[in-house]
mmCIF file of the N, C-alpha and C atoms, coordinates in Angstrom:
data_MODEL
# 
_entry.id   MODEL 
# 
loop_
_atom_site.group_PDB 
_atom_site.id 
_atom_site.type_symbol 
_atom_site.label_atom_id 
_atom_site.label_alt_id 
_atom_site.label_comp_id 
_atom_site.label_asym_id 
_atom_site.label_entity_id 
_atom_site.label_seq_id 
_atom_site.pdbx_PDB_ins_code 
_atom_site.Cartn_x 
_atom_site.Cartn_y 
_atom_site.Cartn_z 
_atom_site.occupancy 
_atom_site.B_iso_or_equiv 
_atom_site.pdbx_formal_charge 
_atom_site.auth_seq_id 
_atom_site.auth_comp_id 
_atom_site.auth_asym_id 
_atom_site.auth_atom_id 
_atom_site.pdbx_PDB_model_num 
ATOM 1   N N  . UNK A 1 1  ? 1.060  -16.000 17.035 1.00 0.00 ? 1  UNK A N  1 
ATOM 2   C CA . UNK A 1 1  ? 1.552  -14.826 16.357 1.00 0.00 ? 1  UNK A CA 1 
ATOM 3   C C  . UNK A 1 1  ? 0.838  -14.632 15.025 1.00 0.00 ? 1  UNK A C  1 
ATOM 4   N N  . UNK A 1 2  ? 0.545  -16.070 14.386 1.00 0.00 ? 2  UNK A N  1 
ATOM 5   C CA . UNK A 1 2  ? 0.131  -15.713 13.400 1.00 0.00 ? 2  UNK A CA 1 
ATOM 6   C C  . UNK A 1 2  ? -1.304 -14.843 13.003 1.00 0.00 ? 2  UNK A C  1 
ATOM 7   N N  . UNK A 1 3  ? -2.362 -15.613 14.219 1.00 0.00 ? 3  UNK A N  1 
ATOM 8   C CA . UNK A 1 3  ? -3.524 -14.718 14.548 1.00 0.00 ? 3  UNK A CA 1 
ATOM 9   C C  . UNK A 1 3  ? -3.374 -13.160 14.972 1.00 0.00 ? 3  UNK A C  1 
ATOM 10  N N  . UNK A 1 4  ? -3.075 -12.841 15.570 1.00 0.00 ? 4  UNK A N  1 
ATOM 11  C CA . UNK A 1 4  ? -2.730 -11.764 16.235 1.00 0.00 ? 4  UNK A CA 1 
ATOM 12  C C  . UNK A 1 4  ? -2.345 -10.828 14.856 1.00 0.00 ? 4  UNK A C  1 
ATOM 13  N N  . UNK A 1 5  ? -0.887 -11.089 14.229 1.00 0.00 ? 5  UNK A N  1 
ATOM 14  C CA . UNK A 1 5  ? -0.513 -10.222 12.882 1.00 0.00 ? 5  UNK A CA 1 
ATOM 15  C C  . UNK A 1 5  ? -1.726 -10.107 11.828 1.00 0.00 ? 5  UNK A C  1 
ATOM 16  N N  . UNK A 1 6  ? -3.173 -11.323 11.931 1.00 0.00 ? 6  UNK A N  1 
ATOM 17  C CA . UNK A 1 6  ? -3.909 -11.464 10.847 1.00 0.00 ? 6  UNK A CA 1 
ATOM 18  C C  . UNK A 1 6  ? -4.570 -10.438 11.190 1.00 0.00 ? 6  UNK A C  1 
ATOM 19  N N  . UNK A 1 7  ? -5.155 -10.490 12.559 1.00 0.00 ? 7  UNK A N  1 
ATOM 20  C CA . UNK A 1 7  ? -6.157 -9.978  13.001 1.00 0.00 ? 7  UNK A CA 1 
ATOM 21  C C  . UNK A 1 7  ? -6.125 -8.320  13.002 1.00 0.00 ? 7  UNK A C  1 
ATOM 22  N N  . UNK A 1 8  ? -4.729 -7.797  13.420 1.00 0.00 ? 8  UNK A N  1 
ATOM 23  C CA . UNK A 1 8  ? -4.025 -6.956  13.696 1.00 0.00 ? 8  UNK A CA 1 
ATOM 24  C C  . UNK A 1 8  ? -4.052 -5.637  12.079 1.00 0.00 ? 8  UNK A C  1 
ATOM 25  N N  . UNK A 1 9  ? -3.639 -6.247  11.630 1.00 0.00 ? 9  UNK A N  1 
ATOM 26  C CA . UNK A 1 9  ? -3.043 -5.755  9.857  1.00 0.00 ? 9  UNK A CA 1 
ATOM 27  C C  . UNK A 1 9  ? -3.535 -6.611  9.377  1.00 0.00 ? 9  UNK A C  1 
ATOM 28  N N  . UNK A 1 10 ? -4.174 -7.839  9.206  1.00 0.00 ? 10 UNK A N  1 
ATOM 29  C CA . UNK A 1 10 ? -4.964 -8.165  7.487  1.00 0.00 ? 10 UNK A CA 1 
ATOM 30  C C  . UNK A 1 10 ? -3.818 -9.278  7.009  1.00 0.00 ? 10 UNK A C  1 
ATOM 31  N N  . UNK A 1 11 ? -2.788 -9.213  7.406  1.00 0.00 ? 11 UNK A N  1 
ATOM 32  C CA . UNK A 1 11 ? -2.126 -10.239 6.639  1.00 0.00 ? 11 UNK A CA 1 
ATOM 33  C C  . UNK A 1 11 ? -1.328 -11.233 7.564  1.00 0.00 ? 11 UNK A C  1 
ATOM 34  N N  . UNK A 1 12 ? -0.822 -12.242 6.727  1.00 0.00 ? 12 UNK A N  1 
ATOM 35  C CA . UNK A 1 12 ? -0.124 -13.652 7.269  1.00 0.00 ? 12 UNK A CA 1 
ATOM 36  C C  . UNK A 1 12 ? 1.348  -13.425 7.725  1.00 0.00 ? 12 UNK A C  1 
ATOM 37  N N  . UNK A 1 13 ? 1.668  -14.168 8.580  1.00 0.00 ? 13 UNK A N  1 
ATOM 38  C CA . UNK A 1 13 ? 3.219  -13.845 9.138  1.00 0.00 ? 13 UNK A CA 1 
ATOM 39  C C  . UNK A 1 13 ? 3.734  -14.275 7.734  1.00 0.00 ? 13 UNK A C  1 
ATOM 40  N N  . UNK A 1 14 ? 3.496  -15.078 7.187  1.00 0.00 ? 14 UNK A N  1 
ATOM 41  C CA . UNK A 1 14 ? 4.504  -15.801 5.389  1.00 0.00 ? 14 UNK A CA 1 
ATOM 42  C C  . UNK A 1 14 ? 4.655  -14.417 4.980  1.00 0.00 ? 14 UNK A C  1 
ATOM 43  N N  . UNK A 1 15 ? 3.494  -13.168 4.439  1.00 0.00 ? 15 UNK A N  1 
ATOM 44  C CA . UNK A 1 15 ? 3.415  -12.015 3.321  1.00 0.00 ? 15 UNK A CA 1 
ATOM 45  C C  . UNK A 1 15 ? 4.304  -11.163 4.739  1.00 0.00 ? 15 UNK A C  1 
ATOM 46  N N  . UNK A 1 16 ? 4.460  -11.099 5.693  1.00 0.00 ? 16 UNK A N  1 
ATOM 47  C CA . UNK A 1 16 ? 5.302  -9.960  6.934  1.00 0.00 ? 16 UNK A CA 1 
ATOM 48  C C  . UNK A 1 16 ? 6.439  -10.602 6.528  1.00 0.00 ? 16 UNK A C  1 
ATOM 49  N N  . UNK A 1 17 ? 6.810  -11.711 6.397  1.00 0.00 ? 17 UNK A N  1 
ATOM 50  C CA . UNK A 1 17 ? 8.414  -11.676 6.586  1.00 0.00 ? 17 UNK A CA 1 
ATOM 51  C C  . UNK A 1 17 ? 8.773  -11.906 5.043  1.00 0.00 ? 17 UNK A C  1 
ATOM 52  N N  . UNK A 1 18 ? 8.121  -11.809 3.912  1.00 0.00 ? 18 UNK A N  1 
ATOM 53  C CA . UNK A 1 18 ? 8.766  -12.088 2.727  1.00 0.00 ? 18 UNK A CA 1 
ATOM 54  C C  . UNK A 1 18 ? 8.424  -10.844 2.141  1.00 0.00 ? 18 UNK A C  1 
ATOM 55  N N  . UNK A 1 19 ? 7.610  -9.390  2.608  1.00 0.00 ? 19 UNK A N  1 
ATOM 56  C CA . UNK A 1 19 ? 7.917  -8.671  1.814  1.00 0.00 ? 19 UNK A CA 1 
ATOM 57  C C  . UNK A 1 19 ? 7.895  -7.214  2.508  1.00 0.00 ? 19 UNK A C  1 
ATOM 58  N N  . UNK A 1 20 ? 9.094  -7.210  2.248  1.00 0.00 ? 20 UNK A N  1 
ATOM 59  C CA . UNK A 1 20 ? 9.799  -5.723  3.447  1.00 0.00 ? 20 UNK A CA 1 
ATOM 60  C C  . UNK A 1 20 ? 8.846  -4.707  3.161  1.00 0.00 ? 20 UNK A C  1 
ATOM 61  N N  . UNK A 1 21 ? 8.211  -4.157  2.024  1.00 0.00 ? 21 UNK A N  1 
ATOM 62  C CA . UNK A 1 21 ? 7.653  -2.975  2.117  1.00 0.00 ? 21 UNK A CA 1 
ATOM 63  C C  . UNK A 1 21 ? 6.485  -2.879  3.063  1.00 0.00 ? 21 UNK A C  1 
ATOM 64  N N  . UNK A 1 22 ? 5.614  -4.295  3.268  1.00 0.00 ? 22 UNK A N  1 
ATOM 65  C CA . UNK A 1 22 ? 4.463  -4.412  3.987  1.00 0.00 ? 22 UNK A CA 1 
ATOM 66  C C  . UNK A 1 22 ? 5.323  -4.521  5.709  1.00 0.00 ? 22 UNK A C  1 
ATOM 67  N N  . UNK A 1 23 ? 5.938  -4.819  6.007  1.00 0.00 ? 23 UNK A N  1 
ATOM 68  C CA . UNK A 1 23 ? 6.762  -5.163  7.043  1.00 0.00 ? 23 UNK A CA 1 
ATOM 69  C C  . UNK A 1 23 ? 7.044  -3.783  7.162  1.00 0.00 ? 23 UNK A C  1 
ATOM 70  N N  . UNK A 1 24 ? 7.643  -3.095  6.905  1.00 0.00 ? 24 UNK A N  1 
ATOM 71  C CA . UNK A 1 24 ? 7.449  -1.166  7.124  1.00 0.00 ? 24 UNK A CA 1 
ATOM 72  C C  . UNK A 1 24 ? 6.837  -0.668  7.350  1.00 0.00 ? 24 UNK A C  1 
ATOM 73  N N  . UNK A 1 25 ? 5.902  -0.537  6.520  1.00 0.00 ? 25 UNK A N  1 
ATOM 74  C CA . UNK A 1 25 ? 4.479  -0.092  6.337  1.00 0.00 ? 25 UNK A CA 1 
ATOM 75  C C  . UNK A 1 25 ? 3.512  -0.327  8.426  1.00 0.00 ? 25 UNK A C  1 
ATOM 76  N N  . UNK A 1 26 ? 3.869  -1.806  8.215  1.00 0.00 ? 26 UNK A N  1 
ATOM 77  C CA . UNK A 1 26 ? 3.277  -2.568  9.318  1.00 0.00 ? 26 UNK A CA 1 
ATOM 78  C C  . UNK A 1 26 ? 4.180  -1.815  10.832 1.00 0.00 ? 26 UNK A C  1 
ATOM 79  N N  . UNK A 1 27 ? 5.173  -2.001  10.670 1.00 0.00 ? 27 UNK A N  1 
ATOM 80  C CA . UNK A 1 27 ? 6.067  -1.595  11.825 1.00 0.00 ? 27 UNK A CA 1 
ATOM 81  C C  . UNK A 1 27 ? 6.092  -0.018  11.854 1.00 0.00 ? 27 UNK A C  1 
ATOM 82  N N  . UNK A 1 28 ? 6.131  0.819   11.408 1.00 0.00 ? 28 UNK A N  1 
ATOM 83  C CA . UNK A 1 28 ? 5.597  2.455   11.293 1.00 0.00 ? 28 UNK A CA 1 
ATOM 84  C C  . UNK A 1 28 ? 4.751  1.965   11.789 1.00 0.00 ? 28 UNK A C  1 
ATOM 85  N N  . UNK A 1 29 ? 3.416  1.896   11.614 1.00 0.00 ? 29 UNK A N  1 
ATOM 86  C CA . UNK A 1 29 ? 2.126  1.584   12.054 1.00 0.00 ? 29 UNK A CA 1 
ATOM 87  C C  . UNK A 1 29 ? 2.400  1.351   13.441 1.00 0.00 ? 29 UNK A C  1 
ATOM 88  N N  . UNK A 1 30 ? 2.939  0.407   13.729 1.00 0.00 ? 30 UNK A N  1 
ATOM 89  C CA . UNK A 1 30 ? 2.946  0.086   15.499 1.00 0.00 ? 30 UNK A CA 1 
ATOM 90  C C  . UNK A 1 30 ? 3.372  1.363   16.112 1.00 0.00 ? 30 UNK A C  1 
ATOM 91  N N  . UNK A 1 31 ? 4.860  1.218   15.626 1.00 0.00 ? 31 UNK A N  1 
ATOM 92  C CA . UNK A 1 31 ? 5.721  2.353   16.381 1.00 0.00 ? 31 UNK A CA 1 
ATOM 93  C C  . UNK A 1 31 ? 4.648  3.685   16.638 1.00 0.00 ? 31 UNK A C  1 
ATOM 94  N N  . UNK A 1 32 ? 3.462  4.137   15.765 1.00 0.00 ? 32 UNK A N  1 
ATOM 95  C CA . UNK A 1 32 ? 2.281  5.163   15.968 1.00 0.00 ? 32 UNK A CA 1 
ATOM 96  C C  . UNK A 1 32 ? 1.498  4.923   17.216 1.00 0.00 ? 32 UNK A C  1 
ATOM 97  N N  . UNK A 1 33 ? 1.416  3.724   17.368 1.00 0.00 ? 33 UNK A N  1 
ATOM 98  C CA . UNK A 1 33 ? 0.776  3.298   18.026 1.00 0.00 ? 33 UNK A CA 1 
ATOM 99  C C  . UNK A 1 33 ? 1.189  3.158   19.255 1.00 0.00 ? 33 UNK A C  1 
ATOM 100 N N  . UNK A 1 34 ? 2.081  2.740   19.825 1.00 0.00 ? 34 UNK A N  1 
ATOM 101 C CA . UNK A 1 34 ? 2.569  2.522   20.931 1.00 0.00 ? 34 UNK A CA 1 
ATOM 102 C C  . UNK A 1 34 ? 3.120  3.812   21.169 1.00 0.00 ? 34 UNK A C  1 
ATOM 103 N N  . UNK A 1 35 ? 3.325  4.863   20.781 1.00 0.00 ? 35 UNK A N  1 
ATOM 104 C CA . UNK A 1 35 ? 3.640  6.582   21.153 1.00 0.00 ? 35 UNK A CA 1 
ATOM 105 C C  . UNK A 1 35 ? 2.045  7.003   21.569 1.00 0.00 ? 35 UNK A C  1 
ATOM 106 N N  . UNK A 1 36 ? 0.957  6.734   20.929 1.00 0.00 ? 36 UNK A N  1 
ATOM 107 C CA . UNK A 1 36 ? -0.534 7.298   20.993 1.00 0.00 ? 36 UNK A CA 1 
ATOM 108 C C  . UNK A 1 36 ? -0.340 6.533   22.718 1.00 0.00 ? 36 UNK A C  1 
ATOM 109 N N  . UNK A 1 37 ? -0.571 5.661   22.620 1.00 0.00 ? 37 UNK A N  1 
ATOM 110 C CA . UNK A 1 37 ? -0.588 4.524   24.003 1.00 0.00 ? 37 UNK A CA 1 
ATOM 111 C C  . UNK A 1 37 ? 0.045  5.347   25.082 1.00 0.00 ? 37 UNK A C  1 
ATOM 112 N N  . UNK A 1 38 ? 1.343  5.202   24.883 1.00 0.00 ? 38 UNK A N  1 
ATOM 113 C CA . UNK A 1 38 ? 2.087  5.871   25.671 1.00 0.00 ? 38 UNK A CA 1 
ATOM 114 C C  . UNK A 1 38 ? 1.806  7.757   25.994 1.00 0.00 ? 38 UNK A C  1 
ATOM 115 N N  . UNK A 1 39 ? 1.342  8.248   25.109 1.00 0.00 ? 39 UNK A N  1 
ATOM 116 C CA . UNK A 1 39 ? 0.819  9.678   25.480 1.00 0.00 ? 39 UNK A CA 1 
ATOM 117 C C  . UNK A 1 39 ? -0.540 9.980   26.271 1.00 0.00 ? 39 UNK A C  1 
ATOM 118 N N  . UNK A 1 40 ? -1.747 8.138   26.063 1.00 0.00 ? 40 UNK A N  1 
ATOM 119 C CA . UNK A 1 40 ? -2.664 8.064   26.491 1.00 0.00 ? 40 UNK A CA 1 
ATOM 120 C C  . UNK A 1 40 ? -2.399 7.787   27.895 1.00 0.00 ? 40 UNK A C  1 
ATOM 121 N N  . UNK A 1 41 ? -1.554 7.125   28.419 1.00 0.00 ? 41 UNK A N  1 
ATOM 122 C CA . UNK A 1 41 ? -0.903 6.761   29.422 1.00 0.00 ? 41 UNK A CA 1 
ATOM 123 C C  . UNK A 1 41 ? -0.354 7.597   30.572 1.00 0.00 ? 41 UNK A C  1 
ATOM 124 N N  . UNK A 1 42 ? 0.249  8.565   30.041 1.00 0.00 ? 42 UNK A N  1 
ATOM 125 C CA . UNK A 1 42 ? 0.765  9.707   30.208 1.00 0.00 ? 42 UNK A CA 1 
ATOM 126 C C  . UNK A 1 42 ? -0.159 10.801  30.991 1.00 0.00 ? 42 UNK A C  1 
ATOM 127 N N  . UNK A 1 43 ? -1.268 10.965  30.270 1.00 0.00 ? 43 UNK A N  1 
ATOM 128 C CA . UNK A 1 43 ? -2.169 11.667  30.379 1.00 0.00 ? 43 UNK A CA 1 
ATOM 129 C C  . UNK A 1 43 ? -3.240 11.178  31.538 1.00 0.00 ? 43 UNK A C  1 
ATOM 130 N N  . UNK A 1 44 ? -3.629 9.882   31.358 1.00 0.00 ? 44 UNK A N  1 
ATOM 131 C CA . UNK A 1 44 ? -4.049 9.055   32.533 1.00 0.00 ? 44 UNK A CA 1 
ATOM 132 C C  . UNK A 1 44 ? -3.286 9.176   33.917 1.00 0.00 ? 44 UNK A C  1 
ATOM 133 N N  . UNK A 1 45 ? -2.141 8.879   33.860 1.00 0.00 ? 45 UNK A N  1 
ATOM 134 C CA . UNK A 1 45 ? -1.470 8.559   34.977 1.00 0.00 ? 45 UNK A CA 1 
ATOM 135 C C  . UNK A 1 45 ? -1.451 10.173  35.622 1.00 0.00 ? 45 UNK A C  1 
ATOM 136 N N  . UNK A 1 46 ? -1.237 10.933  35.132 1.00 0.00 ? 46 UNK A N  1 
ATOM 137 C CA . UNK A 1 46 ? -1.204 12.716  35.629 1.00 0.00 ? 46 UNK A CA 1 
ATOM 138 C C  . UNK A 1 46 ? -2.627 13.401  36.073 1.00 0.00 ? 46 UNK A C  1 
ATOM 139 N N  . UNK A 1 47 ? -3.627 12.463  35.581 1.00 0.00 ? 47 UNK A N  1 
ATOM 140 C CA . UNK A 1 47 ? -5.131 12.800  35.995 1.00 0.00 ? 47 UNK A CA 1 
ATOM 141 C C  . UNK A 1 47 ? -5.547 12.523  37.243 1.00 0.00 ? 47 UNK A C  1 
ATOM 142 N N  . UNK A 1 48 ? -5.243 10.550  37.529 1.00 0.00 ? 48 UNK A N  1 
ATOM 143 C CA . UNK A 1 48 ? -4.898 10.177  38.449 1.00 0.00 ? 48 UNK A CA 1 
ATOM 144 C C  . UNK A 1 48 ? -4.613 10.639  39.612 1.00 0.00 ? 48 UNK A C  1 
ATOM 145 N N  . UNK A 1 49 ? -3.203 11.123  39.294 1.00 0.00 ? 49 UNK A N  1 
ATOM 146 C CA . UNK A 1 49 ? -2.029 11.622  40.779 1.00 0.00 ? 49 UNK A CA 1 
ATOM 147 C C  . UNK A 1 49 ? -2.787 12.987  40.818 1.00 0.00 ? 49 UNK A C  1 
ATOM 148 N N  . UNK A 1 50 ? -3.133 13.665  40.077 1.00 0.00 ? 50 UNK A N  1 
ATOM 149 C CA . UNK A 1 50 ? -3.646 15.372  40.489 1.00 0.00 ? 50 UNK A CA 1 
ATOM 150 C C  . UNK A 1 50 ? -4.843 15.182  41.337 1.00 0.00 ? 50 UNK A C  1 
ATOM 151 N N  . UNK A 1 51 ? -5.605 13.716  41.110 1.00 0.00 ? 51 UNK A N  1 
ATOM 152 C CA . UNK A 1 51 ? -6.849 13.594  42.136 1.00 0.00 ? 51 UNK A CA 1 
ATOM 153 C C  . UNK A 1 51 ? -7.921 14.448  41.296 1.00 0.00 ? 51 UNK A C  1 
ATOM 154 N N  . UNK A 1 52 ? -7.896 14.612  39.667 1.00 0.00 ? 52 UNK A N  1 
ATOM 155 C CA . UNK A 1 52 ? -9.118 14.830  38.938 1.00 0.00 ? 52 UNK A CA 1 
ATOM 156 C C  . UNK A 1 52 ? -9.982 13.764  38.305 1.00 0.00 ? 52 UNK A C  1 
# 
């Protein structure tokens, strides 16, 4: 986990769980992300089934 959060956002699981504003900041960020994903997904899967 700890790689992944470094690699991910720049910082250490210690600075994610001791300081809420970066932990916001960080979690907004996902939550963007996993809607983009999911709309990319979306869009894939309907391309797919139409046979384009």
């Amino acid at each position: 986990m700890e790689k992944a959060l470094h690699g991910a956002h720049g910082i250490g699981y210690e600075t994610y769980r001791r300081d809420c504003e970066k932990r916001i900041e960080i979690e907004k960020r996902r939550e963007e992300e996993y809607v983009e994903s999911r709309i990319v997904a979306a869009n894939i899967g309907g391309s797919l089934s139409s046979g384009t």
